[in-house]
C-alpha positions in Angstrom: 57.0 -72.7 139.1 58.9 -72.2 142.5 62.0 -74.2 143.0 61.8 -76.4 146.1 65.0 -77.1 147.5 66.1 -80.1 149.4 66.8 -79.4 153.5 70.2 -78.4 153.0 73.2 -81.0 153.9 75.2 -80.8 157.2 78.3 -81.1 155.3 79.4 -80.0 151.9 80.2 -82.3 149.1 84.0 -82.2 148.3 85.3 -79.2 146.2 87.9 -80.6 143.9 86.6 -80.4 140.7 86.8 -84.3 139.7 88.0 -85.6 135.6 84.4 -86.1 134.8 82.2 -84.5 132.7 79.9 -81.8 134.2 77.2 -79.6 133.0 76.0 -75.6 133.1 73.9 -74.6 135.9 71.2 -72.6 134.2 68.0 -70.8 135.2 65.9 -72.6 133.1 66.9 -76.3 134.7 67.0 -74.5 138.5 63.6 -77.3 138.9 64.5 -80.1 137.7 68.2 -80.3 138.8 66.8 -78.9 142.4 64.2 -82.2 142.6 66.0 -84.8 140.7 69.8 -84.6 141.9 70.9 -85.7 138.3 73.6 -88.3 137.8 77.0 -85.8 137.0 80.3 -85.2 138.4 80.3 -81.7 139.1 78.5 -78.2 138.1 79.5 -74.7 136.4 78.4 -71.6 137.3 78.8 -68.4 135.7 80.0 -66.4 138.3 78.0 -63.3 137.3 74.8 -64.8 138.4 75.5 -65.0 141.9 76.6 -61.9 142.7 73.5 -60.7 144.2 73.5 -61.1 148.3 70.3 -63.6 148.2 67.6 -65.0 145.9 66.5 -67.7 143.6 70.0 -68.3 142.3 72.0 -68.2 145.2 69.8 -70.1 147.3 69.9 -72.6 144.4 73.3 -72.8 143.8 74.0 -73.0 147.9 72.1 -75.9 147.9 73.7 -78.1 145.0 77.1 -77.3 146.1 76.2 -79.5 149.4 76.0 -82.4 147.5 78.3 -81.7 144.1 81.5 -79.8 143.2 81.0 -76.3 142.1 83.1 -74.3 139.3 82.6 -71.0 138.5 83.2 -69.2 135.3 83.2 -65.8 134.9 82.9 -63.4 131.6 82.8 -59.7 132.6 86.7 -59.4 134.6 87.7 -57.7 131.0 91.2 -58.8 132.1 92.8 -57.5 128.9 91.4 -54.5 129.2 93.4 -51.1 129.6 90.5 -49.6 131.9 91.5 -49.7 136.0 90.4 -53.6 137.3 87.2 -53.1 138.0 87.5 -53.5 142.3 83.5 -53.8 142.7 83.5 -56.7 140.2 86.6 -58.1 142.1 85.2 -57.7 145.7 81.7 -59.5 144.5 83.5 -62.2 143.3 85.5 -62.6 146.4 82.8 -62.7 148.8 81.2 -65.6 146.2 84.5 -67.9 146.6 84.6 -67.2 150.1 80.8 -68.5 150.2 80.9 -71.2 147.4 84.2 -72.6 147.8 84.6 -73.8 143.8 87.0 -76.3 143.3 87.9 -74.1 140.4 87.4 -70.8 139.0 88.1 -69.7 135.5 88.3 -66.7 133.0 88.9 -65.7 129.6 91.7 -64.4 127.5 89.9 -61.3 126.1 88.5 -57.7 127.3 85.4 -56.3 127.2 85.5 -52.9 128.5 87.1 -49.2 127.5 86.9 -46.0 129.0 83.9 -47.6 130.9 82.0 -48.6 128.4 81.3 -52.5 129.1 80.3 -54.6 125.3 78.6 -57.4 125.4 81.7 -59.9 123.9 84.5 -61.3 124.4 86.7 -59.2 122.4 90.1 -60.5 120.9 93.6 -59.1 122.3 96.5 -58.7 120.3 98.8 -61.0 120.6 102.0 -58.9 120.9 104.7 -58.8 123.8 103.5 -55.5 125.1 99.8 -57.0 125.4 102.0 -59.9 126.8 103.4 -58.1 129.8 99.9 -55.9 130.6 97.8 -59.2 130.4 99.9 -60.9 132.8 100.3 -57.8 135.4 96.6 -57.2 135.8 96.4 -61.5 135.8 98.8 -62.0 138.5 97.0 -58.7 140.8 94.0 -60.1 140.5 95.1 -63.9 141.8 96.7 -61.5 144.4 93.6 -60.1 145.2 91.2 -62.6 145.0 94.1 -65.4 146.7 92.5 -68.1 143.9 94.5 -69.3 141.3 92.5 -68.6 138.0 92.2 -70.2 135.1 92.0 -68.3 131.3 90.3 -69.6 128.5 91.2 -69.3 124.9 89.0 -67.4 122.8 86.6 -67.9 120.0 87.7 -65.1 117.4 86.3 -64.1 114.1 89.4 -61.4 113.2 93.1 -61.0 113.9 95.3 -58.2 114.5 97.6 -57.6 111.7 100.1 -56.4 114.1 100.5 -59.9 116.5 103.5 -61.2 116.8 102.8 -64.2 118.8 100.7 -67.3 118.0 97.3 -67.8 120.3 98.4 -70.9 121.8 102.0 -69.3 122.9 100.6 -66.0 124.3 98.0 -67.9 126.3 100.9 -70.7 127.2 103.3 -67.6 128.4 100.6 -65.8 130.0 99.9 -68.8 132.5 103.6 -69.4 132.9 104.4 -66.0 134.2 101.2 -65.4 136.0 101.2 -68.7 137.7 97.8 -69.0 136.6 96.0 -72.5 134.7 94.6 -73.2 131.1 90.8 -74.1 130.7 91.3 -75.1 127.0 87.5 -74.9 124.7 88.2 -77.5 122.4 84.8 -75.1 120.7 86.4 -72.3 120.3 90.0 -73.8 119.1 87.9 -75.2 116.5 86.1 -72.2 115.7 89.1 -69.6 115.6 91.7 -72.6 113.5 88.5 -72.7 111.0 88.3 -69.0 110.8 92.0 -68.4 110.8 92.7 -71.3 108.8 95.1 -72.3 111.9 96.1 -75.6 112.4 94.4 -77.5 115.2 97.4 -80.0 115.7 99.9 -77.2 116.3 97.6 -75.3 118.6 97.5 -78.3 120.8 101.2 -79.3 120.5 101.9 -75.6 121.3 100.0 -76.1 124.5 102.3 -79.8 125.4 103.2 -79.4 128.5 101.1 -76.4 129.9 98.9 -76.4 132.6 95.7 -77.6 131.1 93.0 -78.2 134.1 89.6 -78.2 132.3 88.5 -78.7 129.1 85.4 -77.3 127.6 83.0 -78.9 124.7 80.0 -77.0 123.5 78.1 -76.4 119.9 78.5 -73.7 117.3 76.6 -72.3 114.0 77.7 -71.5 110.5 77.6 -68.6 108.7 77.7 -68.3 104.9 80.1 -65.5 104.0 81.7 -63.6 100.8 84.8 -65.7 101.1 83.8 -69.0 102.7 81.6 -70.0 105.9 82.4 -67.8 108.9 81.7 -70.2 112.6 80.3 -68.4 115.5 80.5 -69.6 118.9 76.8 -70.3 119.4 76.8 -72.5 122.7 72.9 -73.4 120.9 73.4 -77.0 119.8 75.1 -80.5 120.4 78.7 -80.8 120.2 79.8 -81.3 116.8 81.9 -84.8 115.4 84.9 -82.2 114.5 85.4 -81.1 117.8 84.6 -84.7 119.9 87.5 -85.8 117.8 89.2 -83.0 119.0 88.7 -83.6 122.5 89.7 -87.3 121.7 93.3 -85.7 120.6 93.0 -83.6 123.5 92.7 -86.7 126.3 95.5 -88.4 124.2 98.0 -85.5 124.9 96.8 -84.2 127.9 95.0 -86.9 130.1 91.9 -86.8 131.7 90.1 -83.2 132.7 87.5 -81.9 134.1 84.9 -81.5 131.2 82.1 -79.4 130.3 79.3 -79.6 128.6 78.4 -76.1 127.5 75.2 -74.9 126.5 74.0 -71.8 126.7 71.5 -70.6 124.0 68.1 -72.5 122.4 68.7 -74.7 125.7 67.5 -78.4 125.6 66.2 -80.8 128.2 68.5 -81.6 130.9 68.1 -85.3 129.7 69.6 -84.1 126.5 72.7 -82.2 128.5 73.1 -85.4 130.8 73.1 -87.7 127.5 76.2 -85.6 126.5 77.8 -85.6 129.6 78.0 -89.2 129.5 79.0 -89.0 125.6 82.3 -87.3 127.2 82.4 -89.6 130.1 82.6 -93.0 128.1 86.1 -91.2 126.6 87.2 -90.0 129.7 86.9 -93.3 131.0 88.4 -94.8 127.5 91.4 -92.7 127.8 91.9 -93.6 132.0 92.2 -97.2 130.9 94.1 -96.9 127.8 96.7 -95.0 130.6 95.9 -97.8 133.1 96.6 -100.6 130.8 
């Protein structure tokens, strides 16, 4: 079915992305979301998607971002990656900022390339001093580059490096201090690694007290029976768990309220079923304002 956009808006909506729940832009809800203007505070894009100079997509997200704030998140920068930065990747991404204008744009703490050889993951860095100092230099040229302040995301992990030194939640908390750059914390994949890890939820948020947190993630995730107990994998296929909404309960309490996403990205549902979500994480936003209020 074609997508019939709206006659676009003479001016933009405004870009700041506001402390209200959002949801994914996705292909499969380009329709819907094009004829019904849904009900939420802001969308996501994956930055990826966009980078061709025209089509579907772009026209797409072009038109949305005249009436909501945009956010894009990307997942192939490989910033913790030894390989060179990869400057066509960079100058794409550019040119989309300079044409979206996203109140925020966002990364991960991970790499995914080697000697030019891109995998399809988010692989896990070791969290040493030396991984420290290289994460941060290619972080802080790239906010150079791009003049947009990023933010990195914490990882979903399923193994550690025996070698790390440093705790998750202090390398990504030193990272952003020294790079100048923000924290989109996934209350998903906290959950996911502290469960495979056997971390401690409560002390990966307390490490974080204090950091810049700017966006908070929720999403689903699936279960794997394994030799040595249940391995979880960072599905984005299904609702968000009663685990993690606690989680993000915590989160509000130490943090305030943040922009919040809904995050679904595999076996996707109705967009009725996303917006019932979103409003699930608006009724605690809007708990947690008042409790701050009152």
């Amino acid at each position: 079915m074609a997508v019939v956009l709206p006659a676009p808006c003479l001016q933009r909506a405004q870009g700041t992305i506001p402390a209200s729940a959002g949801i994914g832009l996705r292909a499969e809800h380009y329709h819907e979301v094009a004829e019904t203007r849904p009900t939420v505070g802001w969308f996501e894009a994956h930055s990826e998607n966009y980078f061709g100079g025209g089509g579907t997509p772009l026209r797409v997200l072009e038109s949305l971002r005249a009436d909501y704030p945009v956010s894009l998140h990307g997942v192939g920068m490989s910033l913790g990656s030894v390989d060179p930065l990869d400057e066509r990747h960079l100058t794409r991404l550019k040119a989309l900022i300079m044409r979206i204008e996203p109140g925020l744009v966002s990364e991960h703490l991970s790499w995914g390339s080697y000697g030019g050889c891109f995998h399809n993951d988010l692989l896990p860095l070791p969290y040493t001093e030396e991984a420290l100092d290289h994460f941060v230099g290619r972080l802080t040229r790239v906010q150079e580059f791009l003049g947009q302040r990023l933010l990195i995301e914490n990882p979903s992990s399923y193994l550690e490096f025996a070698h790390s030194s440093l705790p998750e939640w202090e390398f990504l908390a030193e990272a952003t201090r020294r790079s100048g750059a923000g924290i989109l914390l996934d209350l998903n994949n906290l959950y996911v690694s502290c469960r495979n890890h056997r971390w401690d939820t409560h002390e990966y948020l307390r490490g974080l007290a204090g950091g810049p947190i700017e966006e908070l993630h929720l999403a689903g995730h699936s279960q794997r029976p394994m030799e040595h107990g249940d391995l979880l994998i960072d599905t984005h296929d299904g609702p968000v768990c009663r685990e993690v909404w606690a989680l993000y309960v915590e989160a509000l309490t130490a943090f305030g309220p943040k922009p919040t996403l809904i995050e679904w990205d595999a076996r996707l549902p109705p967009l009725a079923e996303l917006l019932v979500e979103a409003r699930t994480a608006d009724r605690h936003l809007e708990a947690r304002s008042h409790a701050l209020a009152g």
